[in-house]
C-alpha positions in Angstrom: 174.9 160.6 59.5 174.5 158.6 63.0 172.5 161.3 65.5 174.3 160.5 69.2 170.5 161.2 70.6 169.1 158.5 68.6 169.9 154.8 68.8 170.7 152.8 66.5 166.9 150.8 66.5 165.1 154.2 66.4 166.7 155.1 63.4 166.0 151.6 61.7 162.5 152.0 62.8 162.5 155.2 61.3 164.1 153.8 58.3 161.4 151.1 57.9 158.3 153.0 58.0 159.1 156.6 57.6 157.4 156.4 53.9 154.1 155.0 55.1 153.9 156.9 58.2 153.2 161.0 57.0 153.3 162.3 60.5 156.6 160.5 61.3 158.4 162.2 58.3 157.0 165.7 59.2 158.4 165.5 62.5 162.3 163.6 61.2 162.7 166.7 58.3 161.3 169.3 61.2 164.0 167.9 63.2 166.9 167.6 60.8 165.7 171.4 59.5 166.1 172.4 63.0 169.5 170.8 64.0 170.6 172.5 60.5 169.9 176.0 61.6 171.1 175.2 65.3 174.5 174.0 63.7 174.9 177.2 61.5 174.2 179.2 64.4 176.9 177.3 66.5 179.2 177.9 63.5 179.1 181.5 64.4 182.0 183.2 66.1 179.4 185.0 68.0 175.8 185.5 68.8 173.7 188.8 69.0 171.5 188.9 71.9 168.6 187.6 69.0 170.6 184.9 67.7 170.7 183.6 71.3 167.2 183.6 72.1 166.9 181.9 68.4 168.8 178.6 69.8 166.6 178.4 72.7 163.1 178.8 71.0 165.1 176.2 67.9 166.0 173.7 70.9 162.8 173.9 72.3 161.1 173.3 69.5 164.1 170.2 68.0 163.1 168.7 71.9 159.5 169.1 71.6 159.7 167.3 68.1 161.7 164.7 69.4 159.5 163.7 71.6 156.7 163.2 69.1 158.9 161.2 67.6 159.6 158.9 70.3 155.7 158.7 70.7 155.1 157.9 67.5 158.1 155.1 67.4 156.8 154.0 70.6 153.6 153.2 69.2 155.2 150.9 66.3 157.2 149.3 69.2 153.8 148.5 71.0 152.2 146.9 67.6 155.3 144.4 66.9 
């Protein structure tokens, strides 16, 4: 499934060197773990007060692991 917040070259990129690259696949199943629990929270009809703070801290955390992510794909850009 095509993320909006990753193009199209990122995710071939990822594609091409996510078995080789341990780090990289970490962070891409941290990420896709984390937009899984954020869309089961958004399925909800409601949040407690706790399930709220939960989506901030889990955005937080998705953001902060995108952006290892784009360092580590930045660094692959650099070497071709």
């Amino acid at each position: 499934m095509r993320r909006p917040s990753v193009e199209k070259r990122d995710l071939d990129l990822i594609e091409k060197v996510i078995d080789r690259d341990g780090e990289l696949k970490r962070y891409v199943v941290e990420h896709r773990e984390l937009e899984s629990k954020l869309e089961e929270l958004s399925n909800k009809p409601y949040l407690t007060a706790e399930q709220e703070v939960e989506v901030k801290r889990l955005k937080k955390m998705k953001l902060a692991g995108r952006d290892k992510i784009e360092e580590i794909l930045k660094r692959y850009r650099q070497n071709n």
